[in-house]
SEMILUM-827075 format. One line per field, with one value per residue (C-alpha): residue in three letters; x, y, z. Coordinates in Angstrom, 2 decimals. Example, Ala and Ser with C-alpha at 12.3 -4.5 7.8 and 13.67 -1.06 7.14 Angstrom:
% residues 2
residu: (ALA, SER);
x: (12.30, 13.67);
y: (-4.50, -1.06);
z: (7.80, 7.14);
//
This chain:
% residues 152
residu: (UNK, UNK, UNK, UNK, UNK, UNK, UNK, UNK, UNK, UNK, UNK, UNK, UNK, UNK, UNK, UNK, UNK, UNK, UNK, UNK, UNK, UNK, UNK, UNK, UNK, UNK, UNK, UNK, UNK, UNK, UNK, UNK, UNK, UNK, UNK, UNK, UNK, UNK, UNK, UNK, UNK, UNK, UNK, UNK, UNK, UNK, UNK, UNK, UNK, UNK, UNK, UNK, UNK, UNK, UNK, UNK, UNK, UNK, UNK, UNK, UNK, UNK, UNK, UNK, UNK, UNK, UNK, UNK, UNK, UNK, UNK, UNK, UNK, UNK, UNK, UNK, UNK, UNK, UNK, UNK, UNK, UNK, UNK, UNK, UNK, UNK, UNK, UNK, UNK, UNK, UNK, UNK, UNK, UNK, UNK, UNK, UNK, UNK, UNK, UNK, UNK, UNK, UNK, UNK, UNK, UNK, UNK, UNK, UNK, UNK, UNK, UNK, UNK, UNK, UNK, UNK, UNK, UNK, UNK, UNK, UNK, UNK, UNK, UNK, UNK, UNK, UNK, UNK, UNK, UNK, UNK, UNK, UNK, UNK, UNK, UNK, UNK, UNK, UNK, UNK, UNK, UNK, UNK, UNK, UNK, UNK, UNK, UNK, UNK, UNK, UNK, UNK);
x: (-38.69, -35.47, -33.62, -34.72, -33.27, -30.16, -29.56, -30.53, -28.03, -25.35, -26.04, -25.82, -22.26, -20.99, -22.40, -20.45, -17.36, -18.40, -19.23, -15.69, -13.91, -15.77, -14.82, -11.00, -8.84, -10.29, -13.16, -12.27, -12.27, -9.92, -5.95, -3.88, -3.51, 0.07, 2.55, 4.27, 7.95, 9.96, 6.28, 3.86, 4.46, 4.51, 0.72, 2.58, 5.88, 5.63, 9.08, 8.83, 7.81, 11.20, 12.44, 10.35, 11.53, 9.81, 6.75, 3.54, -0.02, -3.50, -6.62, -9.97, -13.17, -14.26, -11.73, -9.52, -5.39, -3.02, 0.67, 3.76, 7.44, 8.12, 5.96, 6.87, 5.21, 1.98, 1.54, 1.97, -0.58, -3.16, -2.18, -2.40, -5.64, -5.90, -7.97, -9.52, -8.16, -11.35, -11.61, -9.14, -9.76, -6.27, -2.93, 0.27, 3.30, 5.98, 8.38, 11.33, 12.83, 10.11, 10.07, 7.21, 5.09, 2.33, 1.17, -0.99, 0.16, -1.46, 0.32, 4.00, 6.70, 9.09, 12.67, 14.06, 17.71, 19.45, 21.80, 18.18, 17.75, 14.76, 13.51, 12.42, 14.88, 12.13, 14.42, 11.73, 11.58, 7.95, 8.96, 6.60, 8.74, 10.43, 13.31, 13.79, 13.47, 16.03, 18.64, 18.26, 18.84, 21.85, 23.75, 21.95, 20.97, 17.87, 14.79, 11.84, 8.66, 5.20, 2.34, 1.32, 4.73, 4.84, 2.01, 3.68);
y: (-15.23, -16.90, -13.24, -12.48, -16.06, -15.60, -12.49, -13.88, -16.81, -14.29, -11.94, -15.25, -15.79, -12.21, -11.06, -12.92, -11.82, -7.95, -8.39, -10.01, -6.96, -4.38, -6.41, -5.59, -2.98, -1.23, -0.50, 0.79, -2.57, -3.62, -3.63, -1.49, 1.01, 0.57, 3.25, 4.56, 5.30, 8.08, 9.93, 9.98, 12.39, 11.79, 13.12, 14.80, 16.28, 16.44, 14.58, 12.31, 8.70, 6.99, 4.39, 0.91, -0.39, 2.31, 3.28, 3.41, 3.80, 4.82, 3.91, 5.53, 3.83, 5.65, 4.23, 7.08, 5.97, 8.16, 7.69, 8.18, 8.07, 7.15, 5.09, 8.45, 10.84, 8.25, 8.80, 12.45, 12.96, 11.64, 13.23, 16.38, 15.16, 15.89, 12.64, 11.23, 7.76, 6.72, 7.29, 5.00, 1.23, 0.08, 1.15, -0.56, -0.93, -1.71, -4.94, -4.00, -7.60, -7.83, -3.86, -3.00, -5.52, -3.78, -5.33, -4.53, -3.52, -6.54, -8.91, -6.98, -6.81, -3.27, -2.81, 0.51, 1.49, 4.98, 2.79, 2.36, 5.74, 5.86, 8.88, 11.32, 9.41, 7.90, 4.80, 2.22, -0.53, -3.07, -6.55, -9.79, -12.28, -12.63, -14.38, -11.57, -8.99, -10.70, -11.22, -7.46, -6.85, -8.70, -6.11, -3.17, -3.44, -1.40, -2.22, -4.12, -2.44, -3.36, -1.04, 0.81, 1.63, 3.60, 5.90, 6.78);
z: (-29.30, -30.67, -30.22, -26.84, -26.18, -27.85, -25.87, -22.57, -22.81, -23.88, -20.70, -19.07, -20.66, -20.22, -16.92, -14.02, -16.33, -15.95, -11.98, -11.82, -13.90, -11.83, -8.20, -9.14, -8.77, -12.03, -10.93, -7.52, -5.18, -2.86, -2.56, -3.36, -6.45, -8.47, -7.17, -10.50, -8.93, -10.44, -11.37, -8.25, -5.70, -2.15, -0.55, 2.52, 1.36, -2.18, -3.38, -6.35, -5.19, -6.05, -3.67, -4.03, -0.59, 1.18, -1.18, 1.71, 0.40, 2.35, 0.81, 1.76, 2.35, -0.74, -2.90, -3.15, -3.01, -1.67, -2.15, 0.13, -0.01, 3.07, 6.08, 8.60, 5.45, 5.88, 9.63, 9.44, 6.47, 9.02, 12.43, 10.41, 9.49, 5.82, 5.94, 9.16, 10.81, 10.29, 6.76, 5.86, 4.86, 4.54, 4.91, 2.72, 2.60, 0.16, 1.47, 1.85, 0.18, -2.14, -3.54, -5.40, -3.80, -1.39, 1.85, 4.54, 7.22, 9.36, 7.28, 8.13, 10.38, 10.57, 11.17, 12.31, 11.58, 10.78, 8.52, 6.18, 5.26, 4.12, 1.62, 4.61, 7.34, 8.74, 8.51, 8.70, 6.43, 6.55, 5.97, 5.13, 6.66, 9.83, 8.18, 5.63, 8.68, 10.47, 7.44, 6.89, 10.82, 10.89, 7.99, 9.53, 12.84, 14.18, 16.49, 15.62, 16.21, 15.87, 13.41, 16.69, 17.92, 14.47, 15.57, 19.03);
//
């Protein structure tokens, strides 16, 4: 009986740890996947994933992340429906101050300018902070447009 209790109080130990390693990313929860710029290719046109101010991501409700070069490649990807609006869980963004760093797109604000030039000229950079938005507006000019005004 002294084994069976031994093992019991160690599943006791290690099990909230393995339902906490398997509720991230690594076992195919929520947020965003890692975008590996210079290697991943863009889902819709195919060019190598290489600009971190612009690096867009779709995830599906079955876990599945795919990666984009450009916010304008993201949008297209679904209206040609290669997967179905309402397959996706979350869209992100990278910020444009902040590269690298993912958001949803709930959470961000977006800047168009030609002077951005984005990878596919979609020229549309997604911004966490109105501040930062409007620091970046004042060098480059451009409209401010909300997630839906993307879509249009």
């Amino acid at each position: 009986m002294g084994k069976i209790m031994k093992h019991i109080r160690l599943l006791s130990i290690l099990f909230p740890g393995l339902v906490l390693a398997c509720s991230t990313q690594a076992c195919g929860g929520d947020g965003p996947k890692p975008i590996n710029f210079g290697q991943d290719q863009c889902a819709h046109c195919r060019m190598t994933v290489s600009d971190a101010r612009f690096g867009s991501q779709l995830v599906t409700t079955k876990g599945r992340a795919y990666v984009f070069d450009d916010v304008q490649c993201l949008i297209a990807f679904v209206k040609a429906g290669t997967v179905a609006s309402e397959d996706v869980a979350a869209y992100y963004l990278s910020d444009y101050v902040n590269e690298n760093k993912l958001q949803p797109v709930e959470k961000l604000l977006f800047l168009r300018s030609e002077s951005l030039k984005s990878p596919m000229r979609g020229d549309i950079a997604a911004f966490a902070s109105r501040e930062d938005l409007e620091k970046v507006r004042e060098v480059h000019g451009g409209d401010v447009l909300t997630w839906e005004d993307l879509w249009k």
